[in-house]
PAVO-575910 format. One line per 4 residues: their letters; for each residue x, y, z of C-alpha. Coordinates in steps of 0.1 Angstrom, whole numbers, plus 5000, padded with zeros to 4 digits. Example, Ala and Ser with C-alpha at 12.3 -4.5 7.8 and 13.67 -1.06 7.14 Angstrom:
BEGIN
AS) 5123,4955,5078  5137,4989,5071
***
This chain:
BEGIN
XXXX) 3859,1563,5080  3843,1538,5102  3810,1520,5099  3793,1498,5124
XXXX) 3768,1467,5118  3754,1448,5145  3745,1415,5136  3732,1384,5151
XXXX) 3721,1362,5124  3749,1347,5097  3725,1365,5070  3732,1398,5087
XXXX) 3766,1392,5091  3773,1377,5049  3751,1409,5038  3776,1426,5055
XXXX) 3800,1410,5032  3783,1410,5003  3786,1453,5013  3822,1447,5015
XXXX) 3821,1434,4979  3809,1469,4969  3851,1480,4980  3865,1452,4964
XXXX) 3891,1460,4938  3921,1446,4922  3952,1450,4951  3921,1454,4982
XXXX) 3934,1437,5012  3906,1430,5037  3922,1424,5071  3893,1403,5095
XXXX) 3903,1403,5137  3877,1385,5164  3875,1353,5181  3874,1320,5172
XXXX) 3838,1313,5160  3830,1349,5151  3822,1346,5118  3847,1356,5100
XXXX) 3840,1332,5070  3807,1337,5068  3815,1374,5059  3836,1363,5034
XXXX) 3805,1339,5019  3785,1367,5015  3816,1384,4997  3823,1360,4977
XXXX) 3786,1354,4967  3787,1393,4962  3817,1387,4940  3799,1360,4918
XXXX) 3813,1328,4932  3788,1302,4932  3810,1272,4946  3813,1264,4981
XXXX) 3832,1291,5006  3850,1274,5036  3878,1286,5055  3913,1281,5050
XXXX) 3924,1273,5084  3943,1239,5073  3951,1251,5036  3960,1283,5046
XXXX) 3947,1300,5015  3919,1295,4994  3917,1310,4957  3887,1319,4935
XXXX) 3897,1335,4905  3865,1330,4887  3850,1363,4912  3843,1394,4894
XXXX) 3876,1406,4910  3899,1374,4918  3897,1364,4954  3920,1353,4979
XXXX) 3908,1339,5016  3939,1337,5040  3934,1325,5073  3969,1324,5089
XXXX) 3958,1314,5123  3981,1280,5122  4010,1298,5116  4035,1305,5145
XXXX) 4065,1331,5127  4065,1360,5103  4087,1337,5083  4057,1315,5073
XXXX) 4041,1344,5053  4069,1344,5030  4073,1304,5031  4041,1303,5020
XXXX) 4039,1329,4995  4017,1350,5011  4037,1378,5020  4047,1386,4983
XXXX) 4013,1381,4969  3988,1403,4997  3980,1432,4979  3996,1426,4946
XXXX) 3966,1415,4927  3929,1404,4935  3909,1416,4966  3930,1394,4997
XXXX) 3908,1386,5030  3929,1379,5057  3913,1361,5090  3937,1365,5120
XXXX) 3956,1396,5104  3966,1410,5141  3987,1381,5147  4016,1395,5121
XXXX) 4009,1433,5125  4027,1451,5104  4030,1425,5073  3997,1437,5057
XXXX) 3994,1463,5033  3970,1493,5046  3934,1479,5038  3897,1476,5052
XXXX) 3901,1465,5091  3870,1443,5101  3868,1437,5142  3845,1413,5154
XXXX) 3833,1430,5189  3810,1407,5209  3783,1431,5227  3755,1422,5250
XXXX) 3731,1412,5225  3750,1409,5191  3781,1409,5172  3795,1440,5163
XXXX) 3814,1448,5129  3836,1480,5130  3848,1479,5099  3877,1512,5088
X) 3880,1520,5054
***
């Protein structure tokens, strides 16, 4: 099934995350595709918040992943955007772990297609007038 929410505020767009968190369960894998500056981390804010973390949500781009096992399910932000080969999923761990436990958010998933479990596909579609989220569950 696909839904569609068109957004052009970053309250829009983490409500629309915090509607995600409504899917979330242990092994989800959320897999996040648009451009650079889309707002892919602010869904996952409005997740998370959804999810009951109160810290601080940035995005992983330099750590790669960010963990917050104190959410209601435990929560896992990937952004694997710096990485160049398949091969870095597993040097990192990521490969083994996506899926296995937790609700996973990946930003950038379409760079390593086929390395994701099947899971909720989030595009971030630029339109005229707003940011649109086709998201397939």
């Amino acid at each position: 099934m696909t839904h569609e929410f068109d957004v052009s505020t970053v309250e829009q767009t983490q409500a629309v995350g915090a509607w995600l968190a409504t899917l979330a369960r242990d092994g989800t894998v959320i897999l996040l595709d648009g451009a650079l500056g889309a707002g892919k981390t602010t869904l996952v804010q409005g997740l998370a918040r959804a999810l009951g973390v109160t810290r601080e949500v940035t995005s992983p781009t330099y750590a790669i992943v960010h963990e917050y096992p104190e959410a209601r399910v435990p929560l896992y932000h990937a952004d694997v955007y710096r990485l160049e080969h398949p091969e870095e999923l597993v040097q990192t761990g990521i490969a083994e772990r996506v899926g296995e436990s937790g609700c996973w958010v990946i930003e950038w998933a379409s760079k390593f297609p086929g390395a994701w479990p099947p899971g909720v596909e989030v595009q971030f579609v630029d339109e005229e007038r707003c940011r649109r989220l086709r998201v397939k569950t």
